[in-house]
FIKOLZA-1660 file (N, C-alpha, C; in steps of 0.1 Angstrom, whole numbers, plus 5000, padded with zeros to 4 digits):
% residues 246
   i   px   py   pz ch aa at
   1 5283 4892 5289  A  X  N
   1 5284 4897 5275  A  X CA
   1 5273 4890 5267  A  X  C
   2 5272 4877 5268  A  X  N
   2 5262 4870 5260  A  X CA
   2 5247 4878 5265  A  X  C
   3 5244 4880 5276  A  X  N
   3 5230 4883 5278  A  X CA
   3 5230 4897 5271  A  X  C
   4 5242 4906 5269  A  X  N
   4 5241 4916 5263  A  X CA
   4 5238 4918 5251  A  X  C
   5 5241 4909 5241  A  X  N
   5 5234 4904 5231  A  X CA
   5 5230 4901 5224  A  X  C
   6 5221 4891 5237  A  X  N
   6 5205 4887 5233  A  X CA
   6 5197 4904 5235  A  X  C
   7 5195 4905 5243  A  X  N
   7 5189 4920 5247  A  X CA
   7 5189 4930 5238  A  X  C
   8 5204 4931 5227  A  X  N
   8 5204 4940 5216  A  X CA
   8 5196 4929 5206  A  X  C
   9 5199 4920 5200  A  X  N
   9 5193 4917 5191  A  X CA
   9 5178 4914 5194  A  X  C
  10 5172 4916 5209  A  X  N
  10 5153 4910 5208  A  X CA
  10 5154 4928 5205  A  X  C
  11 5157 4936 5204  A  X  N
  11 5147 4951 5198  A  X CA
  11 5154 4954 5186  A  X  C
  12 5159 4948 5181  A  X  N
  12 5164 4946 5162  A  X CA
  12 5153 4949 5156  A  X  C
  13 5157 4967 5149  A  X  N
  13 5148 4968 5140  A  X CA
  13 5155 4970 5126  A  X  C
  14 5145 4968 5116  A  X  N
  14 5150 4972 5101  A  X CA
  14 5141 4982 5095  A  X  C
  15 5144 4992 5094  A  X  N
  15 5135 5000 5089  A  X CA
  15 5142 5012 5070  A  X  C
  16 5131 5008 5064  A  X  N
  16 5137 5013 5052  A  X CA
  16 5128 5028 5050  A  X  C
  17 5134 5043 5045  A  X  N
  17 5125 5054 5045  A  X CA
  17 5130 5061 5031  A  X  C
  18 5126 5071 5027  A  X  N
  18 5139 5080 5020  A  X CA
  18 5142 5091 5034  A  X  C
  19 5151 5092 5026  A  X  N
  19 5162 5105 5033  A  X CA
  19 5163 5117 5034  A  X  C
  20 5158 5125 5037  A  X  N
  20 5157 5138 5036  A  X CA
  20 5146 5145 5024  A  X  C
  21 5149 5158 5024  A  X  N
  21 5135 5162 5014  A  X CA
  21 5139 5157 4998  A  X  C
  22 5119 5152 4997  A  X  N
  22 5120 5152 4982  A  X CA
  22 5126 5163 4971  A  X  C
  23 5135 5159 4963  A  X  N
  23 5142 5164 4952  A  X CA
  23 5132 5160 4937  A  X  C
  24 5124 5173 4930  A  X  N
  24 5118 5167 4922  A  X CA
  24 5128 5163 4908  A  X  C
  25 5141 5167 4910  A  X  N
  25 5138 5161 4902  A  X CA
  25 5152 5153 4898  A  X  C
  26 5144 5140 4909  A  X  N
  26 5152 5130 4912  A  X CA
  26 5140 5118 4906  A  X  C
  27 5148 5109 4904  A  X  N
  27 5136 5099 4901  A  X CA
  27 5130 5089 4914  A  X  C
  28 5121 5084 4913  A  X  N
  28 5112 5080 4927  A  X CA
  28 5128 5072 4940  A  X  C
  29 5132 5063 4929  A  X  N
  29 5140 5052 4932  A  X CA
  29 5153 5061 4939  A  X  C
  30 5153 5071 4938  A  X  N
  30 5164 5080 4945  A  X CA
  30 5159 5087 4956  A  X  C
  31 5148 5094 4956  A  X  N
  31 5137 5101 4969  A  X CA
  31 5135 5093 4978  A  X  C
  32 5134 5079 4976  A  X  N
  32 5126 5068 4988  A  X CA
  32 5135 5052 4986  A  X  C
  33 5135 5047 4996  A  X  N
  33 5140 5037 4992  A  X CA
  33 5132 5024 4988  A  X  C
  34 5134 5021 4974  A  X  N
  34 5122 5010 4969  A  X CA
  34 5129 4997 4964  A  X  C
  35 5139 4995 4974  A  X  N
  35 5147 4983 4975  A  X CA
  35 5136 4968 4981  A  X  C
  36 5133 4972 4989  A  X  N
  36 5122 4960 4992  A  X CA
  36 5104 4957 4982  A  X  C
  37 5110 4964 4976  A  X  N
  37 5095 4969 4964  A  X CA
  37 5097 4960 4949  A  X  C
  38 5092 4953 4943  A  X  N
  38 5090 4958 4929  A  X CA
  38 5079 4963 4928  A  X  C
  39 5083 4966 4917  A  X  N
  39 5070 4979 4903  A  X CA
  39 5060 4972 4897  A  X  C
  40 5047 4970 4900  A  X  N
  40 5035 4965 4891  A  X CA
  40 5028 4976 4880  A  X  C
  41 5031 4980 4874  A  X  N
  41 5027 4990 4861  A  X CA
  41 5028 4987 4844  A  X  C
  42 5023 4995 4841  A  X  N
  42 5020 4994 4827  A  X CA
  42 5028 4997 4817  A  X  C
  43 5024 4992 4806  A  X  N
  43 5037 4994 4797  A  X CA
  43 5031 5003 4785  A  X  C
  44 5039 5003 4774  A  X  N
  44 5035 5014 4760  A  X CA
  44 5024 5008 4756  A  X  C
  45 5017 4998 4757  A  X  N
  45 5006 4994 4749  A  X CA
  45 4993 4992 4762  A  X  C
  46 4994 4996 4774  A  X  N
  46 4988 4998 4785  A  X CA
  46 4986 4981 4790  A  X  C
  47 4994 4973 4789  A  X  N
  47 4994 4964 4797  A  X CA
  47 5004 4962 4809  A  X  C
  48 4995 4950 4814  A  X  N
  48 5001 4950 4829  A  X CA
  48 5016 4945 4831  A  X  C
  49 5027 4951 4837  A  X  N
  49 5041 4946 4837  A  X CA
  49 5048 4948 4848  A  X  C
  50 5059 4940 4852  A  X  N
  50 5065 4939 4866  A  X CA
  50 5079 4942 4861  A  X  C
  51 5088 4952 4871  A  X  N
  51 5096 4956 4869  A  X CA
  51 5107 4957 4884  A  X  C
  52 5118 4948 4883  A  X  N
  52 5123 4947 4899  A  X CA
  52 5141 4940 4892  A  X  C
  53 5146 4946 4892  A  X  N
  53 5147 4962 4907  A  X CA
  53 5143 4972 4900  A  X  C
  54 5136 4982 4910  A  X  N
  54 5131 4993 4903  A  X CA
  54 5144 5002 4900  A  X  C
  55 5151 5005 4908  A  X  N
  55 5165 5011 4904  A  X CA
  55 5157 5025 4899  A  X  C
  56 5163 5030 4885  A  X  N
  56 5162 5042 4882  A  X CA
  56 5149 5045 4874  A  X  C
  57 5142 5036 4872  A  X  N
  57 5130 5034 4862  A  X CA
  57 5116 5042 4866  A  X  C
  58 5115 5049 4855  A  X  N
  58 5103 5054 4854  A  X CA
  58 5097 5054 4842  A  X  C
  59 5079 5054 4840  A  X  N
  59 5077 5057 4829  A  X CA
  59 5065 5066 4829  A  X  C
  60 5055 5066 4822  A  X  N
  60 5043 5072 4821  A  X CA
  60 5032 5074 4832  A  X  C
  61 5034 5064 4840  A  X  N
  61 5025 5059 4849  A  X CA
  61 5029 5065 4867  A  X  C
  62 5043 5060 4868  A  X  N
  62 5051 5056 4879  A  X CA
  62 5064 5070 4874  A  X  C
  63 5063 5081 4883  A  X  N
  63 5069 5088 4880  A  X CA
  63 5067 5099 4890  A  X  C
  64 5083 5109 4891  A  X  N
  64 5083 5119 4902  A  X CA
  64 5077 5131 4899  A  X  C
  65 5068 5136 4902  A  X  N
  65 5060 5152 4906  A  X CA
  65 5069 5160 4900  A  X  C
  66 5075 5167 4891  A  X  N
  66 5081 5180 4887  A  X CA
  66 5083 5191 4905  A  X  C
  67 5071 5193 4904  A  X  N
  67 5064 5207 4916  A  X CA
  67 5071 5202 4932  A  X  C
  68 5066 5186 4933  A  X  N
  68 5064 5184 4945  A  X CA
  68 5079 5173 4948  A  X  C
  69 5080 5167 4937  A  X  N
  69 5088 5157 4942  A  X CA
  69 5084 5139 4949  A  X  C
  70 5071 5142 4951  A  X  N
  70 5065 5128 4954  A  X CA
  70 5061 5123 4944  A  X  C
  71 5060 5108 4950  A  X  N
  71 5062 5095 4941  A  X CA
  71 5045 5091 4932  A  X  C
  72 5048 5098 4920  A  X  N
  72 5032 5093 4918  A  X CA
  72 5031 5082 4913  A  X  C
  73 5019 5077 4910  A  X  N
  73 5014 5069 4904  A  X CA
  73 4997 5071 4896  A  X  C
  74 4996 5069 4885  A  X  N
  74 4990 5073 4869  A  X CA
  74 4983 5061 4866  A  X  C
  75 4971 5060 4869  A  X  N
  75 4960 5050 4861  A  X CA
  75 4949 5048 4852  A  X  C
  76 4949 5051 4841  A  X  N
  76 4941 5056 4833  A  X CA
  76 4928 5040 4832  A  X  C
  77 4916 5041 4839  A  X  N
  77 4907 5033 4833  A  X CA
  77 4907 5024 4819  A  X  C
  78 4907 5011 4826  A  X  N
  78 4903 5001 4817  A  X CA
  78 4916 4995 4810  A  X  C
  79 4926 5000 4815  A  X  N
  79 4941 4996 4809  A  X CA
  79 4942 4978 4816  A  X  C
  80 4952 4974 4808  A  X  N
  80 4956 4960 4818  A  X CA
  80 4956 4958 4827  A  X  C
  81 4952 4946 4830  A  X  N
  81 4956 4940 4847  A  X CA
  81 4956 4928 4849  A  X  C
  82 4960 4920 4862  A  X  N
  82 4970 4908 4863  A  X CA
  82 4960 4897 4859  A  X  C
  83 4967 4891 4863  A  X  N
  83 4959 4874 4858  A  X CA
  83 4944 4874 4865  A  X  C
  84 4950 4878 4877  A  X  N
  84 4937 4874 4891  A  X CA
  84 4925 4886 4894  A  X  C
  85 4928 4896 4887  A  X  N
  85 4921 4911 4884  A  X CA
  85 4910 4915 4874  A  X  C
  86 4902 4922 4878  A  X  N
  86 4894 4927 4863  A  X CA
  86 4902 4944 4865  A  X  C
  87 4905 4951 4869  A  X  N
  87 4912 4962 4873  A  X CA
  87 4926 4963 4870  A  X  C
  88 4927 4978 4865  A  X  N
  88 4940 4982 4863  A  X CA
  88 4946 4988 4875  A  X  C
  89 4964 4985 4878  A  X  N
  89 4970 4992 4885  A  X CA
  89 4983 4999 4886  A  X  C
  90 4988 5005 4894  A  X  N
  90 5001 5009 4891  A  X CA
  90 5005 5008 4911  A  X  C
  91 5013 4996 4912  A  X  N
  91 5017 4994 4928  A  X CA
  91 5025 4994 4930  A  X  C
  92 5030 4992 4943  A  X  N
  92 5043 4987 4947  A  X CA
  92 5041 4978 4954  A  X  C
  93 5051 4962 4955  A  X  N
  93 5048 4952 4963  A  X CA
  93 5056 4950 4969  A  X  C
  94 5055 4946 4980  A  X  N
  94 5066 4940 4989  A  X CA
  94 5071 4929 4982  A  X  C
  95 5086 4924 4987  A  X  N
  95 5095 4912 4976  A  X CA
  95 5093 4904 4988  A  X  C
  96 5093 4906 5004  A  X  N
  96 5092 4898 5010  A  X CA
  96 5079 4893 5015  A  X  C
  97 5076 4884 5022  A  X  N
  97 5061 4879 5029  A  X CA
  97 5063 4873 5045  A  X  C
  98 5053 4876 5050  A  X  N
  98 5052 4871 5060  A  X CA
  98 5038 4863 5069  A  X  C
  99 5034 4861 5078  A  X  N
  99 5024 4855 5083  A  X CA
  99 5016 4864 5090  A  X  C
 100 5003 4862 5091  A  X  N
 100 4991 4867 5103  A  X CA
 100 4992 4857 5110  A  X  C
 101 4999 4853 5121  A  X  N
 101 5001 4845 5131  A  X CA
 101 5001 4849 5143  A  X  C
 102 4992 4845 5151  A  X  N
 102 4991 4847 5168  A  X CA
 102 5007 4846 5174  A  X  C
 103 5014 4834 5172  A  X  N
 103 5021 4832 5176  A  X CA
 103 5034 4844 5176  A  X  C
 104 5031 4852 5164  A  X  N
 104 5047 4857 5160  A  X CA
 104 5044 4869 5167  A  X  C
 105 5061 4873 5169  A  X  N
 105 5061 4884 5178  A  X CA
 105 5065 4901 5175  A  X  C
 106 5066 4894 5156  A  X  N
 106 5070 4902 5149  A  X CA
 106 5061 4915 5147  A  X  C
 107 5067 4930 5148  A  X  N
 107 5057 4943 5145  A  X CA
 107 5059 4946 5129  A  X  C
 108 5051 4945 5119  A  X  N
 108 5058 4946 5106  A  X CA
 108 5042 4964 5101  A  X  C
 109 5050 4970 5095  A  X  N
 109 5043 4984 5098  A  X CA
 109 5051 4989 5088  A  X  C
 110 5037 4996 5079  A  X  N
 110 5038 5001 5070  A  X CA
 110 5030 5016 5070  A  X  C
 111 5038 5028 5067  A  X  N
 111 5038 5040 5072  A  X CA
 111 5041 5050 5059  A  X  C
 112 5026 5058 5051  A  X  N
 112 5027 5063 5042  A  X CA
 112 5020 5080 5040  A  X  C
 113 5024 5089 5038  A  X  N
 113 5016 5101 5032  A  X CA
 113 5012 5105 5017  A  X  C
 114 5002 5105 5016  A  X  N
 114 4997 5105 5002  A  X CA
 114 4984 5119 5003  A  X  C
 115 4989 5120 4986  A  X  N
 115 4976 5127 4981  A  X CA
 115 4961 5122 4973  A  X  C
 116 4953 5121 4972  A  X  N
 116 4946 5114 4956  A  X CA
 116 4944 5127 4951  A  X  C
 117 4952 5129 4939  A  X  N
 117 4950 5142 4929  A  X CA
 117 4937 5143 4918  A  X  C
 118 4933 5127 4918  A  X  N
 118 4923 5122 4905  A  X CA
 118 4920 5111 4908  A  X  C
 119 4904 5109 4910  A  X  N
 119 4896 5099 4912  A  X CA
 119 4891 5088 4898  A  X  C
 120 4889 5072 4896  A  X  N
 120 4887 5075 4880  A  X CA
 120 4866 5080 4882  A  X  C
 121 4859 5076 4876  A  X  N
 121 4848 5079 4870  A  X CA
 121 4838 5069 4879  A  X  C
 122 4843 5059 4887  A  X  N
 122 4836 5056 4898  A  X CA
 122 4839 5055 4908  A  X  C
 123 4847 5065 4912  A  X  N
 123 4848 5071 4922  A  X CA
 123 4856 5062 4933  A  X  C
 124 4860 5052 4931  A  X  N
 124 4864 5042 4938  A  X CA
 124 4885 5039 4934  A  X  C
 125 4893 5040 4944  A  X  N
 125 4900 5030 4940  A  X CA
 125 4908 5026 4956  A  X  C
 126 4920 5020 4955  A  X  N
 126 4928 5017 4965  A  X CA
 126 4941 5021 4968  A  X  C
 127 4944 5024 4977  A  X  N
 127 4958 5030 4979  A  X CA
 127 4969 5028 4988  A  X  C
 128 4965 5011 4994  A  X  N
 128 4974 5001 5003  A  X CA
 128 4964 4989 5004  A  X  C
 129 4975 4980 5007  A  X  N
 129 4965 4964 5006  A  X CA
 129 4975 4957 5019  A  X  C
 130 4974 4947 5016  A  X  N
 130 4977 4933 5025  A  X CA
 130 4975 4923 5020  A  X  C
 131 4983 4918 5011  A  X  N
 131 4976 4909 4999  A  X CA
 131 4980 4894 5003  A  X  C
 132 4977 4882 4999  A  X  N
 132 4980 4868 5001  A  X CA
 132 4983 4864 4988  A  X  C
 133 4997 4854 4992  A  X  N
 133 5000 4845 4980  A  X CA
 133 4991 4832 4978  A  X  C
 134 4977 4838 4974  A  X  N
 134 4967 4832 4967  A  X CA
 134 4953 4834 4964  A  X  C
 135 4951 4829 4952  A  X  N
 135 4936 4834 4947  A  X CA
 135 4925 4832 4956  A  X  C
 136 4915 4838 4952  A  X  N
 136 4902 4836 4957  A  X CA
 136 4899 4842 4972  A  X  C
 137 4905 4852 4975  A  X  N
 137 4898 4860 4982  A  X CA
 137 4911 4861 4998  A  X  C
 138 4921 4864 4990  A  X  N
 138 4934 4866 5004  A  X CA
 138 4940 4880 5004  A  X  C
 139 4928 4883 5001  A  X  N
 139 4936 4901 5007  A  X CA
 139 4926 4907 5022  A  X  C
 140 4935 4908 5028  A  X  N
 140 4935 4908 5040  A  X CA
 140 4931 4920 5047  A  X  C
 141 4937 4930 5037  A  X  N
 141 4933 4948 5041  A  X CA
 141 4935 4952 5027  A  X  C
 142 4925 4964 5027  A  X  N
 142 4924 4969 5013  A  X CA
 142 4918 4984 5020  A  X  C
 143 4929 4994 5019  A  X  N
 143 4928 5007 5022  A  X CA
 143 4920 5014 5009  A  X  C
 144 4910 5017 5009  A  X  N
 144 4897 5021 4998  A  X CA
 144 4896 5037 4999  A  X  C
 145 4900 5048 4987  A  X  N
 145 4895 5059 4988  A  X CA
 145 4880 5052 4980  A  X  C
 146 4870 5058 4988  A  X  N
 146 4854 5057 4980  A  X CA
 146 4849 5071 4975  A  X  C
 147 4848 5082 4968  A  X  N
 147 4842 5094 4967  A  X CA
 147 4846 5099 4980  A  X  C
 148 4861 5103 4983  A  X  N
 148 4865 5114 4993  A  X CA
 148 4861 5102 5007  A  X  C
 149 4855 5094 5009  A  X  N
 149 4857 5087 5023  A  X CA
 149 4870 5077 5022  A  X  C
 150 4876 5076 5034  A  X  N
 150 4882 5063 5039  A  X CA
 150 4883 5058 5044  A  X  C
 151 4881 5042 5035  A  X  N
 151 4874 5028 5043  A  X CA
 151 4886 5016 5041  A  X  C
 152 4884 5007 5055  A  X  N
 152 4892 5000 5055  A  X CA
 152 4884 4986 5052  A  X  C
 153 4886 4978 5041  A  X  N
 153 4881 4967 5038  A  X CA
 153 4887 4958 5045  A  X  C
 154 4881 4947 5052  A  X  N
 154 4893 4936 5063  A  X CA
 154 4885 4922 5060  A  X  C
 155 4890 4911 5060  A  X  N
 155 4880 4897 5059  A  X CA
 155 4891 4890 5075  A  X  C
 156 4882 4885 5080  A  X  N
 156 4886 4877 5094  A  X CA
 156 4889 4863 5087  A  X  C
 157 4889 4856 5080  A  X  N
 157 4887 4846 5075  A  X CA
 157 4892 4848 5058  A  X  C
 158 4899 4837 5056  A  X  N
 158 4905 4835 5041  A  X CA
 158 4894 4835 5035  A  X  C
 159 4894 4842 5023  A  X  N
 159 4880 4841 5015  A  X CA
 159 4870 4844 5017  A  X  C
 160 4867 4851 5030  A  X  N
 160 4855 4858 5038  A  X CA
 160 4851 4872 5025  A  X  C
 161 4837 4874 5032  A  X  N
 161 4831 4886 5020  A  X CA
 161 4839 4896 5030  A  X  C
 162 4840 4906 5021  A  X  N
 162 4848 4919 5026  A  X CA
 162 4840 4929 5038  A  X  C
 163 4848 4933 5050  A  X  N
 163 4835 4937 5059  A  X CA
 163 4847 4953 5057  A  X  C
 164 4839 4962 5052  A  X  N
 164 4840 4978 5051  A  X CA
 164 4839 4989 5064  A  X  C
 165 4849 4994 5066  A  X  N
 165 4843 5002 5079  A  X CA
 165 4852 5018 5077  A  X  C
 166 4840 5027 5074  A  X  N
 166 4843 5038 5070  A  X CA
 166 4855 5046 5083  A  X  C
 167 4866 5053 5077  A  X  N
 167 4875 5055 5091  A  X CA
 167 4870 5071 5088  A  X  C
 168 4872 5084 5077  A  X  N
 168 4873 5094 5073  A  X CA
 168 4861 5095 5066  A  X  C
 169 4853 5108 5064  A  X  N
 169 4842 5108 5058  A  X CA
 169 4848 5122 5048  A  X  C
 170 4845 5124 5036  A  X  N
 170 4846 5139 5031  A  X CA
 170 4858 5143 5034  A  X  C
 171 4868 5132 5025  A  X  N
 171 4881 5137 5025  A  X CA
 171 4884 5144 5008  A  X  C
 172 4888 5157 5009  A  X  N
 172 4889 5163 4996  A  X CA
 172 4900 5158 4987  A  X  C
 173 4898 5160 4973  A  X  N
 173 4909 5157 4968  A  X CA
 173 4923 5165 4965  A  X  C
 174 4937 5156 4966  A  X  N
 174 4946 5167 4970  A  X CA
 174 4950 5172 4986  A  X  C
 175 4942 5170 4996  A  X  N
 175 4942 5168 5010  A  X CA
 175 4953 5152 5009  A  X  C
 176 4962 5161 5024  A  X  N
 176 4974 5152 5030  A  X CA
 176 4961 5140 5036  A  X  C
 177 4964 5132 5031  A  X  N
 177 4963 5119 5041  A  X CA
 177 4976 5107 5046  A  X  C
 178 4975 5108 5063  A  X  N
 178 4987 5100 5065  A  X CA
 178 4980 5085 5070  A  X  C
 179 4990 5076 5066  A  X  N
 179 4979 5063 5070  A  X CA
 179 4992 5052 5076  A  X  C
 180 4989 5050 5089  A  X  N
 180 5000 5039 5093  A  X CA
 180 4995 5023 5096  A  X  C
 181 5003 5015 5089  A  X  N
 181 4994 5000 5094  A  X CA
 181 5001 4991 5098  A  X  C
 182 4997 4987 5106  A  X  N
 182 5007 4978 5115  A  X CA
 182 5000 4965 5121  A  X  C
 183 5011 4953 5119  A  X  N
 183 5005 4942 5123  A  X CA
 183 5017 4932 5131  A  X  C
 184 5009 4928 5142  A  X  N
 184 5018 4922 5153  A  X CA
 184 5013 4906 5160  A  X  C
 185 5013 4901 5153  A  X  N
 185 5006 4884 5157  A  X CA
 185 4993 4886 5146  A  X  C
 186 4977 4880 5154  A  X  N
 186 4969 4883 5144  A  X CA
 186 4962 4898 5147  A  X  C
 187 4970 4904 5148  A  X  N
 187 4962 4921 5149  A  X CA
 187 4966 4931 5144  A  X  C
 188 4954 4938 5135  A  X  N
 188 4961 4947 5126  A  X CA
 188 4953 4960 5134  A  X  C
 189 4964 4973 5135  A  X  N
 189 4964 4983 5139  A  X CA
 189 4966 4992 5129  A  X  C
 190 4950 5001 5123  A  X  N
 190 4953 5011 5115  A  X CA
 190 4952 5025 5123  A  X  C
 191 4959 5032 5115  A  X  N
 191 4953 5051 5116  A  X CA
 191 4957 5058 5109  A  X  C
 192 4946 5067 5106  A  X  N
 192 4946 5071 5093  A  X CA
 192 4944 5090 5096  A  X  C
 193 4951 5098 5093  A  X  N
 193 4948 5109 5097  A  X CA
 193 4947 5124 5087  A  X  C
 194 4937 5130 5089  A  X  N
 194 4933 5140 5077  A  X CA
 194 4934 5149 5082  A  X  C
 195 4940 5159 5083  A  X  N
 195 4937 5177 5088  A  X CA
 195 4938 5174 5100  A  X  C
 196 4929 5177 5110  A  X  N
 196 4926 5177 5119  A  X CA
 196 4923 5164 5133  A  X  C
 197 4914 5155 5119  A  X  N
 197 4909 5140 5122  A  X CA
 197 4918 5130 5123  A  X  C
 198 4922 5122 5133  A  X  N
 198 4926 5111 5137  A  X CA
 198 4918 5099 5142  A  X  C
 199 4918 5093 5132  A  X  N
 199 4916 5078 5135  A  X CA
 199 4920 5069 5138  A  X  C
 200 4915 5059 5150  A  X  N
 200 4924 5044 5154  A  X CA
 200 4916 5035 5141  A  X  C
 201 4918 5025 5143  A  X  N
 201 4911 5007 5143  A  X CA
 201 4917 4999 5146  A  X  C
 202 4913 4990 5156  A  X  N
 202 4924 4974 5155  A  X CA
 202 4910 4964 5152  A  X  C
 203 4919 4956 5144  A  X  N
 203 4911 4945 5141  A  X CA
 203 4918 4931 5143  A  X  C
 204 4912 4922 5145  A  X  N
 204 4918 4913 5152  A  X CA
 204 4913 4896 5140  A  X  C
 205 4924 4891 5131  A  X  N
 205 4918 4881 5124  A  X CA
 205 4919 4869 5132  A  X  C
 206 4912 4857 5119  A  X  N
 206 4917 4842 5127  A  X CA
 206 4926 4835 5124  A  X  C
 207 4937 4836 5133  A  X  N
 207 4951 4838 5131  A  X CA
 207 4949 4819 5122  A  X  C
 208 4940 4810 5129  A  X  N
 208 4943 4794 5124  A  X CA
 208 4936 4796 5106  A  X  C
 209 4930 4808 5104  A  X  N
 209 4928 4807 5090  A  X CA
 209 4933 4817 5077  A  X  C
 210 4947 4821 5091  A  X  N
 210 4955 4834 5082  A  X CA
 210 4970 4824 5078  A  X  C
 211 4975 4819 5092  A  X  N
 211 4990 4817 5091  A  X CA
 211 4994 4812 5079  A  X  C
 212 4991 4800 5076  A  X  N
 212 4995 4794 5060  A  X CA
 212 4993 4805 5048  A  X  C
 213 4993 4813 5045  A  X  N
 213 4988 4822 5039  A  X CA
 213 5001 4832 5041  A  X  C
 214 5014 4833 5026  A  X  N
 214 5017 4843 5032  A  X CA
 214 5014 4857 5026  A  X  C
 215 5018 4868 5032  A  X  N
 215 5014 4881 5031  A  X CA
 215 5024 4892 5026  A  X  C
 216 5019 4903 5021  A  X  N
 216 5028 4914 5018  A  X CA
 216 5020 4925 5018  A  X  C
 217 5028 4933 5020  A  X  N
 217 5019 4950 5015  A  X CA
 217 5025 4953 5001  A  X  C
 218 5014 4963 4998  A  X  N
 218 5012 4969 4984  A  X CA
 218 5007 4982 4992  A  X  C
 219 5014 4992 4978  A  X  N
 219 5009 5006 4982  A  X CA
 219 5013 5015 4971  A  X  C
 220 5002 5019 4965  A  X  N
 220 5001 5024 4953  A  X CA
 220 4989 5029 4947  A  X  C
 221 4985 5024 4938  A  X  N
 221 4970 5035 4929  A  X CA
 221 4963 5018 4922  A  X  C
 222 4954 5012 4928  A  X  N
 222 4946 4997 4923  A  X CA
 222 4936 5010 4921  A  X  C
 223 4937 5012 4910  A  X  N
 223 4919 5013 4903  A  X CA
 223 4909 5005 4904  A  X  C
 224 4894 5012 4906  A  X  N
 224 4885 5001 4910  A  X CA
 224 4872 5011 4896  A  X  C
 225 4881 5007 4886  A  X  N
 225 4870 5011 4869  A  X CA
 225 4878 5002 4859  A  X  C
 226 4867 4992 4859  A  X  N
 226 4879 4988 4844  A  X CA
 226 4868 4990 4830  A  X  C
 227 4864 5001 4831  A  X  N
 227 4859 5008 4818  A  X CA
 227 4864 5018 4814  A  X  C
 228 4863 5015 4798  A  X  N
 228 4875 5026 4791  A  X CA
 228 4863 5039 4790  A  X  C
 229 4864 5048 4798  A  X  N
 229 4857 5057 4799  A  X CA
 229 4866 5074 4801  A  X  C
 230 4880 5067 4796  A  X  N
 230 4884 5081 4790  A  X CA
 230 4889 5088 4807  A  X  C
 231 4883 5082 4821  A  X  N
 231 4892 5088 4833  A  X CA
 231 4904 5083 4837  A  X  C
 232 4914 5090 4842  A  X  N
 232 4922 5087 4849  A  X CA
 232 4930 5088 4861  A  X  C
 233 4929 5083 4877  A  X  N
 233 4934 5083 4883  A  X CA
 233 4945 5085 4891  A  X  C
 234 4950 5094 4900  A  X  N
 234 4963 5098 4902  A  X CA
 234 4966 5099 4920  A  X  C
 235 4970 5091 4923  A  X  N
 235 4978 5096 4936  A  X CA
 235 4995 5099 4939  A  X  C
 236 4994 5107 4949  A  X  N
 236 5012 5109 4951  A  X CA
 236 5018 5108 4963  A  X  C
 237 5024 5098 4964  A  X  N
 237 5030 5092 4979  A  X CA
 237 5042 5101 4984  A  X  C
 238 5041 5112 4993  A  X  N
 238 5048 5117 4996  A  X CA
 238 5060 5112 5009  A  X  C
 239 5053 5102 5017  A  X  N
 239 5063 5092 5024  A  X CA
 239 5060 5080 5026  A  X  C
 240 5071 5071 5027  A  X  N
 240 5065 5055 5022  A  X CA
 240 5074 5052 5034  A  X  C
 241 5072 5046 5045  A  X  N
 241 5084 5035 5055  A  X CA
 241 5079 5025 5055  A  X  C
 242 5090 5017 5057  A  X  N
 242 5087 5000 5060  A  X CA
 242 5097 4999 5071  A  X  C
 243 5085 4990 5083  A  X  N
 243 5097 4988 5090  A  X CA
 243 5093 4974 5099  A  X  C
 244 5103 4966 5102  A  X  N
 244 5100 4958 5109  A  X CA
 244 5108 4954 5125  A  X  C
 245 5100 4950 5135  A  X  N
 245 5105 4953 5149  A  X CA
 245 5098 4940 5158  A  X  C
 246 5106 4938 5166  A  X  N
 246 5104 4925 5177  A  X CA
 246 5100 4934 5192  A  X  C
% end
């Protein structure tokens, strides 16, 4: 009985999704489950604000599709942003953290379909990360729409310069993109897939200059314009999973 168990609890998974088809008009917090999430978005005067539990909340920014029912997210150029930022955003963060550790045996995998409806005016922003609880350069993956390509930003090293590696080239706007990321000791497993095109990547950090460093995903709309030039930004997350597995 005891070894019976062990054996159920080493493939113990937790996985959070929404439920069945999007209802537009349900609000995000009902379509998907964003229990492991707070809300990084903006308020009436366009500054930056945190909002957890997200529960029923929506506002200007962070809000469900009428048409479609997915989870958008609304960035208008040059609005607020956090302490550590020159860029405005509208995210979602993970509440929990964890390590890039060789040693751990943990699969933690983050599994999303999105649209970009609206680019801002430089063409640039982000629409999943891997972030570190600390300044100066601890984001770890930074999923980059650039003008219709998609690039995965990765640093091997805490505070390393960002090394770019285009996955998608001439992805239109409004086109399904699915993107799954997954990370199991120090190696991250992306793929990202458009129409037709499927893409792998594994990348492999240094785990002795990640572990102290903990981690979370984000996945949302990081603008990369913080000029008030009158554009604004829009993506719509059609499915969001979190899940974690041994």
């Amino acid at each position: 009985m005891k070894k019976m168990v062990l054996l159920v609890s080493a493939f113990l998974m937790i996985n959070t999704a929404q439920a069945g088809p999007l209802d537009p008009g349900r609000v995000a917090g009902k379509n998907f489950d964003l229990a492991p999430f707070l809300l990084q978005t903006l308020d009436a005067s366009l500054q930056f604000t945190e909002v957890d539990p997200i529960g029923s909340y929506q506002d200007s920014y962070f809000f469900t599709d009428q048409h479609t029912g997915a989870m958008t997210f609304r960035v208008p150029s040059g609005a607020g942003h956090s302490g550590h930022s020159e860029f405005p955003r509208v995210e979602l963060r993970e509440k929990g953290n964890w390590a890039i550790d060789a040693a751990s045996k943990q699969r933690r995998t983050l599994s999303l379909a999105l649209r970009v409806l609206a680019e801002p005016t430089t063409g640039e922003l982000i629409f999943a990360q891997i972030h570190g609880e600390r300044s100066g350069g601890s984001e770890a993956l930074k999923m980059r729409w650039s003008h219709g390509d998609i690039v995965m930003g990765v640093k091997k090293h805490y505070g390393d310069k960002e090394q770019r590696i285009i996955l998608l080239r001439g992805v239109a706007l409004g086109s399904r993109i699915e993107c799954k990321l997954a990370v199991r000791g120090d190696t991250l497993n992306v793929e990202v897939r458009n129409g037709t095109e499927d893409v792998k990547q594994v990348f492999a950090y240094a785990s002795d200059a990640w572990k102290a460093i903990p981690v979370y995903y984000k996945v949302g709309l990081y603008s990369q314009d913080k000029q008030q030039d009158g554009s604004t930004a829009s993506v719509a997350v059609e499915r969001l999973e979190l899940s974690e597995s041994i």
